[in-house]
C-alpha positions in Angstrom: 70.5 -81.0 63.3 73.5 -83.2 62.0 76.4 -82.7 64.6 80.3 -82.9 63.0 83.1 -82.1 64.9 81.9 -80.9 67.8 79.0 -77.9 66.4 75.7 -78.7 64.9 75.0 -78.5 60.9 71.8 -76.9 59.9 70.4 -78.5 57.1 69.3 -75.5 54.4 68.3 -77.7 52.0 68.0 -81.9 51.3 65.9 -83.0 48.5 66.2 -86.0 46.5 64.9 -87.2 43.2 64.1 -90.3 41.2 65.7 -90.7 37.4 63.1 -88.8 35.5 63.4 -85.9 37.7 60.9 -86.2 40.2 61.2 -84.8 43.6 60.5 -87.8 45.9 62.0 -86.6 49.3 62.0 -83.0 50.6 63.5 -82.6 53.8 61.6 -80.2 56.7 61.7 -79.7 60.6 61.4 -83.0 61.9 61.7 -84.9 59.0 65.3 -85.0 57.5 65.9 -88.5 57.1 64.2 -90.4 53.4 62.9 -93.8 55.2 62.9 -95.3 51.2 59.3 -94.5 50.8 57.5 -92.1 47.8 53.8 -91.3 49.0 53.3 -93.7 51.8 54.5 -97.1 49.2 58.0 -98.3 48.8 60.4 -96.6 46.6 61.6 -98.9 43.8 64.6 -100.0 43.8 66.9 -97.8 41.5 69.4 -94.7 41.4 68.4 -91.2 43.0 69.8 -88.5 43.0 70.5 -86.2 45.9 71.0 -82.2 46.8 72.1 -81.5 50.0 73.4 -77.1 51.0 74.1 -76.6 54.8 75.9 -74.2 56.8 78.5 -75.2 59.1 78.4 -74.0 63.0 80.1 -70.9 62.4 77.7 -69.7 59.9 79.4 -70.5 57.0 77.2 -71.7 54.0 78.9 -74.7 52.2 78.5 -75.1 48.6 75.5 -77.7 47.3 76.8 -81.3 47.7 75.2 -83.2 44.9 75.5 -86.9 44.2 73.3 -90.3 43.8 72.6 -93.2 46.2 71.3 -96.6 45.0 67.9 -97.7 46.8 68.4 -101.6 47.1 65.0 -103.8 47.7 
């Protein structure tokens, strides 16, 4: 898991999703990183959006961080 300050971060949920709505990235055991890829084929360059929920080292769920990142080719 993601470690911050010291405890680990379990990741509850990490999905992200192209501009039409599409889930394109699903985070699971062993795989929580997006490598830029959609189906085995580069991603196109454009703005995705992101939805990350975890629970902090104490137990304590956080509330859905939700954002975009910009894939740059």
């Amino acid at each position: 898991g993601l470690v911050l300050l010291g405890g680990e971060v379990e990741i509850i949920e990490f999905t992200i999703y192209n501009r039409w709505g599409q889930k394109v990235f699903e985070a699971e055991p062993g795989k929580t990183v997006w490598d830029g890829t959609v189906d085995g084929k580069e991603a196109p360059s454009d703005v995705y959006v992101f939805y990350l929920q975890y629970r902090l080292p104490n137990g304590a769920a956080q509330e859905p961080v939700k954002g975009e990142v910009t894939l740059l080719r």
